[in-house]
C-alpha positions in Angstrom: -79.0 54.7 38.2 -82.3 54.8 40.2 -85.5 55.9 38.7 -88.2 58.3 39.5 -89.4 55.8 42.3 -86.3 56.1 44.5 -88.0 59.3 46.4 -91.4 57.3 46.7 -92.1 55.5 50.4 -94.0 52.4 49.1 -92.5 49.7 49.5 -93.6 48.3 46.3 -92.5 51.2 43.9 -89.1 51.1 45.9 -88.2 47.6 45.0 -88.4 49.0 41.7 -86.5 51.9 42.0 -83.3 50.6 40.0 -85.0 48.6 37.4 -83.7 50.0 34.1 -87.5 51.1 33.2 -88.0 54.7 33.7 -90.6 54.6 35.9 -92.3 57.3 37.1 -95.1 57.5 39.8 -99.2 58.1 39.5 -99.5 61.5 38.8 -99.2 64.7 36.9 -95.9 64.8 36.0 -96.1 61.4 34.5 -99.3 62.6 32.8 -98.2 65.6 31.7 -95.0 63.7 29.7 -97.6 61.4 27.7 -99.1 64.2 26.4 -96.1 66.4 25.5 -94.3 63.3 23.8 -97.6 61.7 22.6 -97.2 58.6 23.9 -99.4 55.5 25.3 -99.1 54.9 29.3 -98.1 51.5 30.5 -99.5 51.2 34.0 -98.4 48.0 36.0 -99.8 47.7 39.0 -99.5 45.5 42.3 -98.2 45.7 45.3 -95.0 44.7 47.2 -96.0 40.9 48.7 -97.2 39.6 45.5 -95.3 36.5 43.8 -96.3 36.8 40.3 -95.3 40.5 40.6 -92.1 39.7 41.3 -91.9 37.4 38.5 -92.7 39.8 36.0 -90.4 42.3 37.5 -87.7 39.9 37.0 -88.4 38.5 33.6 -89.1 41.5 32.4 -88.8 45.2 34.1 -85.3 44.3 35.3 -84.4 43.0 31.1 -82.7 45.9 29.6 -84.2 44.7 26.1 -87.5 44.9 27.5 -87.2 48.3 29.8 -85.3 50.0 26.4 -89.2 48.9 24.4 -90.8 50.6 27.5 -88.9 53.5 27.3 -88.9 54.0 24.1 -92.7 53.7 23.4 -94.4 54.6 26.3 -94.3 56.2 29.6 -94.6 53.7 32.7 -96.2 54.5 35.4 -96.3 52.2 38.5 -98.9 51.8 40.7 -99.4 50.5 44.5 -102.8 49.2 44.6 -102.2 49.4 48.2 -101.8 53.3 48.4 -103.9 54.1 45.2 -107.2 51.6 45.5 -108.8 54.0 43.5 -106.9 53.7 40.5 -106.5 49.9 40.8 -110.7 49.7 41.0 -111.2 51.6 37.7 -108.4 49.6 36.0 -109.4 46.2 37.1 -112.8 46.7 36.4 -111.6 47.6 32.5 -109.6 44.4 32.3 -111.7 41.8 34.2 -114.6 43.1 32.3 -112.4 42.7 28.5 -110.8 39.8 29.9 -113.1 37.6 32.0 -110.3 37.4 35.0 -108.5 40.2 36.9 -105.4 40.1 39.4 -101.6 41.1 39.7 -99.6 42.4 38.4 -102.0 44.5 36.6 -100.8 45.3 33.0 -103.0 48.6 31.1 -102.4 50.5 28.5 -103.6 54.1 28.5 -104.1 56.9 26.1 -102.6 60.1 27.6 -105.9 61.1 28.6 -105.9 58.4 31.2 -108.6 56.0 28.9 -107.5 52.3 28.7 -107.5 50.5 25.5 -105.9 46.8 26.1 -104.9 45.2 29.5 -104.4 41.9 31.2 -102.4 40.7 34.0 -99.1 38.4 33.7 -97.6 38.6 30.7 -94.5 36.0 30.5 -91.5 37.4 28.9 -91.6 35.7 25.6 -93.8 33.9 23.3 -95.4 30.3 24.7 -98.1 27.9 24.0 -99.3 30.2 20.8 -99.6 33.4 24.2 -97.8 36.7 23.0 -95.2 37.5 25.4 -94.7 41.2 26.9 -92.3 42.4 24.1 -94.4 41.2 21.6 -97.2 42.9 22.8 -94.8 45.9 23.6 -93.9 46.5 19.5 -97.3 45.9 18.5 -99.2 48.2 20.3 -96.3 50.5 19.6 -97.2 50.0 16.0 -100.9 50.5 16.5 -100.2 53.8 18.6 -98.2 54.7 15.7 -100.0 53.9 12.7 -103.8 53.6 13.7 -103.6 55.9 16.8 -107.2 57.2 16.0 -108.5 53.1 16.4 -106.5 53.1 19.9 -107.9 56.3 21.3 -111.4 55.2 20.3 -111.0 52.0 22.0 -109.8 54.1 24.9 -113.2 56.2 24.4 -115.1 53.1 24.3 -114.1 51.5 27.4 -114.5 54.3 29.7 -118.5 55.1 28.4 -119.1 51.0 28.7 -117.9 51.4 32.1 -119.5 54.6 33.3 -123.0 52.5 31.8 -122.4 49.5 33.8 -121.4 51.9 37.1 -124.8 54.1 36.5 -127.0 50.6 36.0 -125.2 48.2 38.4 -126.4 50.2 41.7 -129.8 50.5 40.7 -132.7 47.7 41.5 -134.1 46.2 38.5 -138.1 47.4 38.1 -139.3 44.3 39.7 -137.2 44.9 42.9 -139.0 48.1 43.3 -142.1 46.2 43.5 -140.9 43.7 45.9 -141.2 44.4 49.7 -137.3 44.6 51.1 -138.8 41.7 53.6 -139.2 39.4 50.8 -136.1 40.0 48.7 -134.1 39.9 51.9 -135.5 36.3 52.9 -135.0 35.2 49.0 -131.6 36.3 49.4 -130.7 34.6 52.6 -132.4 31.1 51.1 -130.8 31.8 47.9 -127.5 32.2 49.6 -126.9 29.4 52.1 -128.4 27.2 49.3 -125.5 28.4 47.2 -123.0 27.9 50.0 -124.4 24.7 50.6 -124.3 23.2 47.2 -120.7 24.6 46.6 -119.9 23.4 49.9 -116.6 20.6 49.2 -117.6 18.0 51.8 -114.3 16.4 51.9 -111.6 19.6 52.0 -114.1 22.4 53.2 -114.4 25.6 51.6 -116.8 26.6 48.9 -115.7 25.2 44.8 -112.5 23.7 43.7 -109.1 25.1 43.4 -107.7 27.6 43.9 -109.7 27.9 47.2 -109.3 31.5 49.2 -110.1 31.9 52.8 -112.9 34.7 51.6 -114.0 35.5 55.1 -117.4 37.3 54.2 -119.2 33.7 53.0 -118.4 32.8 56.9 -119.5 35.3 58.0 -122.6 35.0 56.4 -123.1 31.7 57.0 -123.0 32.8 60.9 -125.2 35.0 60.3 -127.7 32.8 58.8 -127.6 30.7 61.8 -127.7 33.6 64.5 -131.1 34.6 62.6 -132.2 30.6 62.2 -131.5 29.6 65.2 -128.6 27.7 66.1 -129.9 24.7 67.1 -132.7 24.7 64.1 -131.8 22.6 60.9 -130.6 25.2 58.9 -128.5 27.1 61.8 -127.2 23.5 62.7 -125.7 23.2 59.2 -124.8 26.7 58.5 -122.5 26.5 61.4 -121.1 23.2 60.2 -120.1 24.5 56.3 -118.1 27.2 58.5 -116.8 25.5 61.2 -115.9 22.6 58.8 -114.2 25.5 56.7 -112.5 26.8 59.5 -110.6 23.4 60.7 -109.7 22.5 57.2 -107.8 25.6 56.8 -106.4 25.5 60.3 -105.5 21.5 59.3 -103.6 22.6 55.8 -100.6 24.3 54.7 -102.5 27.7 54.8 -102.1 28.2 57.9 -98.5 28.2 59.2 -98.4 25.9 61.8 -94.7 27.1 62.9 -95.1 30.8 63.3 -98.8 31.7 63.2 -101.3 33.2 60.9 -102.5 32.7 57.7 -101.2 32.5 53.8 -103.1 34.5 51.3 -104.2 31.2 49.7 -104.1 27.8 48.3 -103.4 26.6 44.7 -105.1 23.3 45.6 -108.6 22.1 46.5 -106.8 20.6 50.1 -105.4 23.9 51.7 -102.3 22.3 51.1 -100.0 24.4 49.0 -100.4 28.1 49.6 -99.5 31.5 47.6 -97.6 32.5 50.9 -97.6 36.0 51.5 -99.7 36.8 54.5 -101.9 39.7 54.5 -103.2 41.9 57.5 -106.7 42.1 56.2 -106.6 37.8 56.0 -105.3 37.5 59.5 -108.4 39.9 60.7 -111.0 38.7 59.2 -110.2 34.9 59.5 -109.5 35.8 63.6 -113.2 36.9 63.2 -114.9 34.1 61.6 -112.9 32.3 64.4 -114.3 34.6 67.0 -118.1 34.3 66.0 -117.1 30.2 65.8 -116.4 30.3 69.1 -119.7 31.9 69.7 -122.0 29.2 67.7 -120.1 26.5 69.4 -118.4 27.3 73.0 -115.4 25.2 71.3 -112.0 26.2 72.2 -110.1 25.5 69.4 -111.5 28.1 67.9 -110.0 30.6 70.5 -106.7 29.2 70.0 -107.4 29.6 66.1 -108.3 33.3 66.7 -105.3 33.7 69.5 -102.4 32.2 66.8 -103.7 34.9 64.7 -103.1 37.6 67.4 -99.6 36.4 68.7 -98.4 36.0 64.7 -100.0 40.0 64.3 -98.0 41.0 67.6 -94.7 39.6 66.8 -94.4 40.2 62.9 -96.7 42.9 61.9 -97.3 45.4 64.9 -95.0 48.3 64.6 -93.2 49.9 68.1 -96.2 52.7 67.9 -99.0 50.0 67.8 -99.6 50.3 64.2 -100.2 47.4 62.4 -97.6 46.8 59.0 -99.7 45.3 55.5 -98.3 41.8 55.1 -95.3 39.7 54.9 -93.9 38.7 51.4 -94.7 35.5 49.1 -91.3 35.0 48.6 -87.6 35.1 50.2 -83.9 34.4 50.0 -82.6 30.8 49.9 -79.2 29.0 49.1 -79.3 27.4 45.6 -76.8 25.5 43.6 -75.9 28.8 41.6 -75.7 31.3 44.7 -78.1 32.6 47.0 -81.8 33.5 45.2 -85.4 34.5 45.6 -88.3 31.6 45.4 -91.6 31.7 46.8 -92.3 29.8 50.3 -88.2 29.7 51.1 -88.7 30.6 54.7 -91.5 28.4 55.1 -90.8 25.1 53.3 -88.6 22.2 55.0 -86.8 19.4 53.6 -86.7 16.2 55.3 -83.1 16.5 56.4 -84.1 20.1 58.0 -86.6 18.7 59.9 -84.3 15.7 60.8 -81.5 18.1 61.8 -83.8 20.3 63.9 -85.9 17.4 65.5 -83.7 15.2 66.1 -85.7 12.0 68.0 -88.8 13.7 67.3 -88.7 14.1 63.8 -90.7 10.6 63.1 -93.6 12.4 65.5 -93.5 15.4 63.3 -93.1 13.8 59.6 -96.0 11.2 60.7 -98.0 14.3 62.2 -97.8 16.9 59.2 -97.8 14.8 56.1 -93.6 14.8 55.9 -92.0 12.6 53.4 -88.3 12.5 51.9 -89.1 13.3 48.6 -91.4 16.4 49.4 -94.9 16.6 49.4 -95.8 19.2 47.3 -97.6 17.6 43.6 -95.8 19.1 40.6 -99.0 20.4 39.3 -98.7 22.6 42.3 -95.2 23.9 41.8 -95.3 25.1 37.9 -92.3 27.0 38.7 -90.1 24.2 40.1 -89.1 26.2 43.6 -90.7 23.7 45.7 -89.4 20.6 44.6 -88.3 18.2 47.5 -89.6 20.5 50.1 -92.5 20.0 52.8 -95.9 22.3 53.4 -96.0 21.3 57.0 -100.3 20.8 57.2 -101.4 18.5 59.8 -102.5 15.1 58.6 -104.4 12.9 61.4 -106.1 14.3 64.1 -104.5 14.8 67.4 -106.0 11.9 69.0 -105.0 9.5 66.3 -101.1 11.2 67.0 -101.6 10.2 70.5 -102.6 6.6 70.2 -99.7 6.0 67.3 -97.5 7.8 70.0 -98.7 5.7 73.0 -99.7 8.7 74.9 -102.3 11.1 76.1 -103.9 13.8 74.2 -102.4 16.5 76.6 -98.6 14.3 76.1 -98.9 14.6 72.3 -100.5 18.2 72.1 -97.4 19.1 74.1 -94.5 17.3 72.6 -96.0 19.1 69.0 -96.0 22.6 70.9 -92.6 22.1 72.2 -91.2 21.0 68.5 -93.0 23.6 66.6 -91.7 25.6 69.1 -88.1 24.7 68.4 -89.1 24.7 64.5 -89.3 28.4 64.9 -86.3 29.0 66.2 -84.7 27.1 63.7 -86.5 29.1 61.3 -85.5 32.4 62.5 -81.8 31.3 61.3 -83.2 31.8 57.7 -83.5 35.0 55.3 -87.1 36.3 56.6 -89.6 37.4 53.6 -89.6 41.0 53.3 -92.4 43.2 55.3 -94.6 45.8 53.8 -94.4 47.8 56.7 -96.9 50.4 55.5 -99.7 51.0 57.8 -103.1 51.1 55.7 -106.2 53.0 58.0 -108.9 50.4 56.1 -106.6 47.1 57.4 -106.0 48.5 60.5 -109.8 49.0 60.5 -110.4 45.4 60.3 -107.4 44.3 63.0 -109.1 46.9 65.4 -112.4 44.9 65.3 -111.0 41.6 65.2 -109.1 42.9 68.8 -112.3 44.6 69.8 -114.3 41.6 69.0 -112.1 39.1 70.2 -112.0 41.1 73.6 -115.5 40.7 74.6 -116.1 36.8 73.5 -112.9 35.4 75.2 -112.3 37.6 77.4 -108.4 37.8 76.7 -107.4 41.4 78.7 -103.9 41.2 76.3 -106.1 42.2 73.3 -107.8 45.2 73.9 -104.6 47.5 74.8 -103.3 46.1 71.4 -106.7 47.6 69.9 -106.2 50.9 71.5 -102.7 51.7 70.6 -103.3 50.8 66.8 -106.4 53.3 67.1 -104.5 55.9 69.0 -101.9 55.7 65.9 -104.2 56.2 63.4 -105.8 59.1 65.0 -102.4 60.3 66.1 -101.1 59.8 62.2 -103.5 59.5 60.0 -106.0 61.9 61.2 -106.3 65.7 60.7 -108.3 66.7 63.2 -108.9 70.4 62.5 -110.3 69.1 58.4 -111.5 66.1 59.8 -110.2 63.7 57.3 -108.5 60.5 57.4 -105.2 59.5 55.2 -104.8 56.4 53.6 -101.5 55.2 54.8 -98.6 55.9 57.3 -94.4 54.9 56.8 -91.5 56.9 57.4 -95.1 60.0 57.8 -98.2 60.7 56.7 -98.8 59.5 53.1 -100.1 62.3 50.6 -103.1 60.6 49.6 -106.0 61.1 51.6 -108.1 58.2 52.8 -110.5 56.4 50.9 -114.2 54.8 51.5 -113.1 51.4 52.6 -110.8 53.1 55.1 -113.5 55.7 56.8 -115.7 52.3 56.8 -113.3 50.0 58.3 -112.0 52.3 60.7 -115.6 53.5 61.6 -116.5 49.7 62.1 -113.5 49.0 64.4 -114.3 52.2 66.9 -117.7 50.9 67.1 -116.8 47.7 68.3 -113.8 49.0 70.6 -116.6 51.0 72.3 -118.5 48.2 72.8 -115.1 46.3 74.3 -113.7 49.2 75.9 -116.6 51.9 76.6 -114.7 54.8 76.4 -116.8 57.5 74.8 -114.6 58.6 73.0 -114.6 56.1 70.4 -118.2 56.2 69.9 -117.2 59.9 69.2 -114.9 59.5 67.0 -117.6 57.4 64.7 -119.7 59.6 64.7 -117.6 62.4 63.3 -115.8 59.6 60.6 -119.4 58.9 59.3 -120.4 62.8 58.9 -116.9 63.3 56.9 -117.5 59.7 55.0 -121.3 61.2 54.2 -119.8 64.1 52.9 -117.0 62.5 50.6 -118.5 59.6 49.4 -122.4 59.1 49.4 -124.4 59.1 46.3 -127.2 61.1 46.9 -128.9 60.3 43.7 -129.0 56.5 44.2 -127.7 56.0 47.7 -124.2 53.5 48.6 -120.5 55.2 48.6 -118.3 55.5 45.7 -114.9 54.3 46.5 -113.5 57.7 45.7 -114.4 61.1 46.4 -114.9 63.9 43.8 -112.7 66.3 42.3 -109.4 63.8 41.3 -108.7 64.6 37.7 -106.6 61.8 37.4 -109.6 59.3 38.2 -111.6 58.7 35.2 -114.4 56.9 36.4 -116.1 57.0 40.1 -117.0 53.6 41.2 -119.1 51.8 43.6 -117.5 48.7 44.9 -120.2 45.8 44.6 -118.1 42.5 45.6 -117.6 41.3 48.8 -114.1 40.1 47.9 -110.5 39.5 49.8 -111.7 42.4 51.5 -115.5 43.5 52.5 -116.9 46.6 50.0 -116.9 49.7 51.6 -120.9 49.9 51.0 -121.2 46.4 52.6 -119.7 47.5 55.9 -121.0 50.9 55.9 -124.6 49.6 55.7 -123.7 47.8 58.9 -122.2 51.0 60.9 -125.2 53.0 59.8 -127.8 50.7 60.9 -125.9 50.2 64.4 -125.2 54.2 64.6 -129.6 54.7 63.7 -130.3 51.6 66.4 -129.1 54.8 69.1 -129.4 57.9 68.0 -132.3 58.1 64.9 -135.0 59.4 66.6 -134.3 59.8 69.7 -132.7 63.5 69.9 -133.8 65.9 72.1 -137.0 67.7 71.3 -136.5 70.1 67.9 -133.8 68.1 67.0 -133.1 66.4 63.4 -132.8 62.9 63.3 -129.6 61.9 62.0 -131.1 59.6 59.8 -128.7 56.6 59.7 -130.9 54.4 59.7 -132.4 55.4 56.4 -129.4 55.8 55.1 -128.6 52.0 55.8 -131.6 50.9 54.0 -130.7 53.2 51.2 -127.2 51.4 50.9 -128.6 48.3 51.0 -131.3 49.5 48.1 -128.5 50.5 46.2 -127.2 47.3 45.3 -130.7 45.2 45.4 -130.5 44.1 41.8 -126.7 42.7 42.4 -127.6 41.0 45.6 -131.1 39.8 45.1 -129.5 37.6 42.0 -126.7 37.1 43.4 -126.5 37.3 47.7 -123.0 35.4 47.0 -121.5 38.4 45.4 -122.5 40.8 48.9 -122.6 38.4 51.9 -121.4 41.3 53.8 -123.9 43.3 52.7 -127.2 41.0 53.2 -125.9 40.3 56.9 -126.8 43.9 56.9 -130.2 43.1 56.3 -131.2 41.8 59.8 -130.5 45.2 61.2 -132.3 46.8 58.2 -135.8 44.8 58.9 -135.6 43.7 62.5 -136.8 46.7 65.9 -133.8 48.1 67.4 -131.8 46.1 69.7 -130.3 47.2 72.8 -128.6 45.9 76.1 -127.4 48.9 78.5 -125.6 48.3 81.1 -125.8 50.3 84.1 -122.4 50.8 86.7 -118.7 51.4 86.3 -117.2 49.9 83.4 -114.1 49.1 84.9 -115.8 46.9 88.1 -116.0 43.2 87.6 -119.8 43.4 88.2 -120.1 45.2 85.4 -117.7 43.2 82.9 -119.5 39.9 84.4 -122.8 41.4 82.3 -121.1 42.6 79.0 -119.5 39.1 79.0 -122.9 37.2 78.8 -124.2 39.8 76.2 -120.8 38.7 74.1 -121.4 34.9 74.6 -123.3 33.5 72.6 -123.8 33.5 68.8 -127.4 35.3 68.3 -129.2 38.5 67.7 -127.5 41.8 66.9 -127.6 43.9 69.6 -125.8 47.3 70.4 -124.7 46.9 73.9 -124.3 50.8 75.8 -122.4 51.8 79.0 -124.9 54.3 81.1 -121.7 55.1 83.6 -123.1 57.8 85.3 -120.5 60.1 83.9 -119.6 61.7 80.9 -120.6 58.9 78.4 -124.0 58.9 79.7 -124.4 62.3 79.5 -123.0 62.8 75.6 -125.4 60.1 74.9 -128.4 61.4 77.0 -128.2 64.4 75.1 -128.4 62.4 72.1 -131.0 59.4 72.9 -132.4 60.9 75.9 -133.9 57.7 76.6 -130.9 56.3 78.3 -131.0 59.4 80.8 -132.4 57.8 83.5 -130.1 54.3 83.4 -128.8 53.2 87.0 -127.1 50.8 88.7 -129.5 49.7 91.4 -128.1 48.8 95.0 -124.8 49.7 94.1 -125.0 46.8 91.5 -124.3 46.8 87.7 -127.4 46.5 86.0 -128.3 45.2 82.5 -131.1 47.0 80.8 -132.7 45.0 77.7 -134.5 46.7 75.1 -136.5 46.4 71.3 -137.5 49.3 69.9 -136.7 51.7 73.0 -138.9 50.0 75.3 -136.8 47.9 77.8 -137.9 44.9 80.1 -137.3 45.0 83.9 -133.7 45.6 84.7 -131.2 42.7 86.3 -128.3 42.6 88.7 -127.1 39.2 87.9 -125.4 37.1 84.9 -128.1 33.9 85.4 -130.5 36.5 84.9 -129.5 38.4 81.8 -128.4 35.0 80.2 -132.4 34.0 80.7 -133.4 37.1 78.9 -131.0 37.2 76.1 -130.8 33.5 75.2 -133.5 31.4 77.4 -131.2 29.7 79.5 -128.2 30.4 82.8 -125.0 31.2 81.7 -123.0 27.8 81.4 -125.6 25.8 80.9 
């Protein structure tokens, strides 16, 4: 018989809807039974693409031994981290802070009152190796709630006041950052963080440490940064670009990337990219598509436009709903044919055997097993495969370079790149035969956020005209779906309707992030607009006004016993890290510049306060906030601006904003004066741009620092000269 979860829409909680656990959802009613009956919460949390989720479901919510302890003894509550980020942050923090590691499934223990009192992750579903298993741990906190309840509950009391200490202290500056000028801690950090990246930097696989290795996007991003600010062709520009480009071809080389149908897996249990965890996130496939994006910049190299349009074609064909709303990720695992009956194992739809690929193939098998690292026996090291499920199976990852392909082959590099299009190609197909991975088809406002920019971004660098409509539909959605207009307030997530819980800070950041950019691709107005409003209704929520940054949550939720400031740049940027960056590029237009009697909105300030906020965390360690310090450039450098002058929609125009997209350099917020009604809603807000026009009928490219601008242009050579030194295509 199902459970309370049955009349929830996640995804996650549905898929455990008839486990024999009486699960009930996040929420008074589940509170309200702890404290009638007196008993501990369990709370598990994950969320529905996550292998070692599954596993514990498995071994343990789907035993009826095990459920009949949890019923018994406590009240479960299940949790999508997805839908409730709020709840996952304070619980994570508790048990990566008693622990020393976090992740899912997340496993907390709870006094009625919401306090927790013992946690971890995984637990296996019996003793091992001297480790408690689940039921063991099950009857003896049972036993503790029973006969040393007071003990429990102080724990419980103890936690929540060491975290509420750490959440007051950790957004403050230490008392020397106070009396260092934000110019010097901003260059410490920047040294202090590309020497980290370099050090850490694997020479031989790419990436930054040892196994497991995760495509965290924000140390790329930095690392671009530091070479836009640098100079690309100085030293340190020269090799920042390299760690991240070297990065980049590594992961587009291994088994993290799926060479058959596209995108990215969450990441790999090796140091060699080789053998992924393979569910495949949204946020992943933005952000990588990014760092690809600004690669393309630093370099002019097209491979990293193909890396960045694999991404797109894998987001338009598996996770981009009819509406133009983009779905959460793609499961880990999947159904394949086993010796005792059809079953679930991790990387089924994406691992081949060698008499697969010799069936599919055919004569070009030998091309493909010499090409991606085939053999008969599987390639995949048992340290790699604890669980056994990829035994004898392949991680297609490319092994020699194209050119080495060729010359083995006999042919050209055009002949080989071909014949290993046309066989992936037919690799696909042969794949769509199989059971595909289930789809979290929820659509999340903060990762649609991120896909918007990537879109947005990738728009204006490679000029791809398929990309932007794709932007605009997934923005019309969310302001269609996820936005009430007449409260102004966003909602966290979309499926099957509008999810009850309202949106959080990541998602006002993200989304406010990706409207900026789409008005710099697009230059419609009306996303400029839009931003504007999000950041009044984000200031409101969110923004600490005693020491500046965003809690992650807004006030007034009972059920959240601890607001928290986000304060790593992790899987996902913090929502502090990329609101710092929307402020400063809101302040580069409008602080200051109102008509006469008018406040200045004071974004700018704002920034800088954000970025204050955190000083002690990323002055000692800029690793921890890369997102954040690329912040910094806006935070200390004049106001940069290129306006362009004409009709959007003419080539003339479009011919300009492609230049100002090029290249890899300064930050620069690029306006559309067209002569209409975006000019004027901006006029009346930076009356400077008032007087912007095209001259002789010609688009014309205004360049400014700190509001005063140089003499205008009419042609591409021209602007190039100005922005970077030298004609366009030189």
């Amino acid at each position: 018989m199902p459970n309370a979860l049955a009349r929830e829409k996640s995804p996650y909680l549905l898929q455990h809807a008839e486990n024999p656990v009486s699960w009930l959802p996040w929420g008074e009613a589940a509170f309200a039974r702890a404290r009638a009956e007196q008993k501990p919460i369990f709370l598990s949390i994950g969320y529905s693409t996550c292998h070692w989720c599954h596993v514990m479901a498995h071994e343990s919510f789907e035993d009826a031994a095990i459920a009949a302890l949890l019923n018994e003894h406590f009240v479960a509550i299940k949790v999508d981290r997805e839908e409730r980020p709020d709840v996952d942050r304070v619980y994570m923090t508790y048990v990566q802070a008693m622990t020393g590691h976090g992740g899912w499934p997340l496993s907390a223990w709870l006094t009625p009152d919401l306090k927790p009192f013992y946690g971890g992750t995984y637990f296996p579903p019996d003793d091992r190796h001297g480790r408690p298993g689940f039921p063991t741990i099950l009857r003896a906190i049972a036993h503790g709630w029973r006969e040393e309840r007071e003990k429990l509950v102080g724990e419980g009391e103890r936690a929540v006041r060491l975290l509420s200490d750490h959440a007051r202290t950790s957004g403050e500056a230490a008392p020397e950052g106070r009396e260092e000028s934000l110019v010097e801690a901003a260059g410490q950090a920047y040294e202090r963080g590309f020497q980290h990246y370099y050090e850490s930097h694997d020479p031989t696989h790419g990436g930054f440490g040892g196994a497991p290795k995760f495509p965290r996007a924000s140390n790329l991003a930095f690392l671009f940064r530091v070479a836009a600010l640098q100079g690309i062709d100085s030293e340190v520009g020269r090799e920042a670009v390299r760690l991240a480009t070297f990065t980049l071809q590594a992961m587009a080389r291994g088994g993290i990337h799926d060479h058959v149908g596209g995108g990215y897996h969450r990441y790999s249990v090796d140091e060699r990219w080789l053998v992924p965890h393979f569910e495949k996130m949204l946020y992943d496939q933005a952000q990588i598509a990014m760092n690809c994006v600004e690669a393309r910049q630093a370099t002019g190299d097209e491979r990293y436009a193909w890396m960045a349009r694999d991404i797109f074609d894998y987001v338009a064909r598996e996770l981009t709903g009819p509406e133009g709303g983009f779905y959460t990720a793609e499961d880990a695992d999947s159904a394949e044919a086993g010796p005792g009956g059809a079953r679930h194992a991790e990387g089924a739809f994406y691992v081949w055997t060698a008499a697969e690929l010799r069936a599919a193939l055919g004569d070009d098998f030998a091309l493909a097993a010499a090409h991606f690292g085939v053999t008969e026996d599987g390639n995949v090291p048992a340290a790699q495969d604890p669980q056994g499920e990829l035994r004898g199976r392949n991680v297609l990852a490319q092994r020699h370079p194209l050119a080495e392909t060729a010359r083995r082959e006999g042919c050209s590099l055009e002949a080989a790149n071909e014949r290993l299009l046309a066989l992936l190609a037919r690799l696909r197909q042969w794949r769509a035969g199989r059971p595909r991975p289930s789809r979290d088809d929820k659509i999340v406002t903060a990762g649609n956020g991120l896909m918007i920019s990537a879109l947005a971004r990738a728009h204006r660098v490679l000029g791809d005209e398929t990309l932007l409509p794709a932007a605009v539909r997934a923005a019309e959605f969310v302001s269609r779906e996820l936005y009430d207009a007449k409260r102004g307030l966003l909602y966290r997530c979309w499926r099957e309707g509008r999810g009850a819980a309202e949106a959080f800070a990541e998602d006002y950041a993200c989304l406010i992030q990706a409207l900026l950019d789409l008005y710099e691709a697009s230059f419609e107005i009306r996303w400029l607009q839009w931003a504007v409003q999000l950041q009044a209704t984000m200031d409101r929520l969110f923004w600490d006004e005693e020491h500046g940054g965003y809690f992650d949550a807004a006030a007034g939720d009972a059920s959240i016993v601890l607001r928290l400031k986000e304060d790593y740049d992790g899987a996902e940027p913090a929502p502090s890290s990329v609101a710092a960056m929307n402020l400063l590029r809101l302040g580069a237009v409008f602080d200051g510049t109102g008509s006469a009697g008018a406040p200045s909105p004071g974004y700018g300030e704002r920034g800088r306060r954000t970025i204050e906020a955190f000083r002690a965390r990323w002055r000692r360690a800029p690793q921890a906030l890369p997102q954040l310090v690329c912040a910094l450039e806006l935070a200390l450098e004049p106001p940069r601006h290129v306006v362009i002058a004409g009709d959007p929609r003419r080539a003339d125009f479009q011919a300009l904003a492609a230049v100002v997209a090029k290249r890899l350099g300064a930050t620069r917020v690029v306006l559309a004066a067209d002569g209409g009604e975006g000019q004027q809603w901006l006029a009346e807000r930076a009356p400077w741009l008032a007087g912007m026009r095209p001259i002789a009928g010609q688009a014309t490219a205004y360049v400014c620092e700190e509001f005063a601008c140089r003499a205008p242009v009419t042609g591409a050579e021209e602007l190039e000269r100005l922005l970077h030194g030298s004609p366009a295509g030189s």
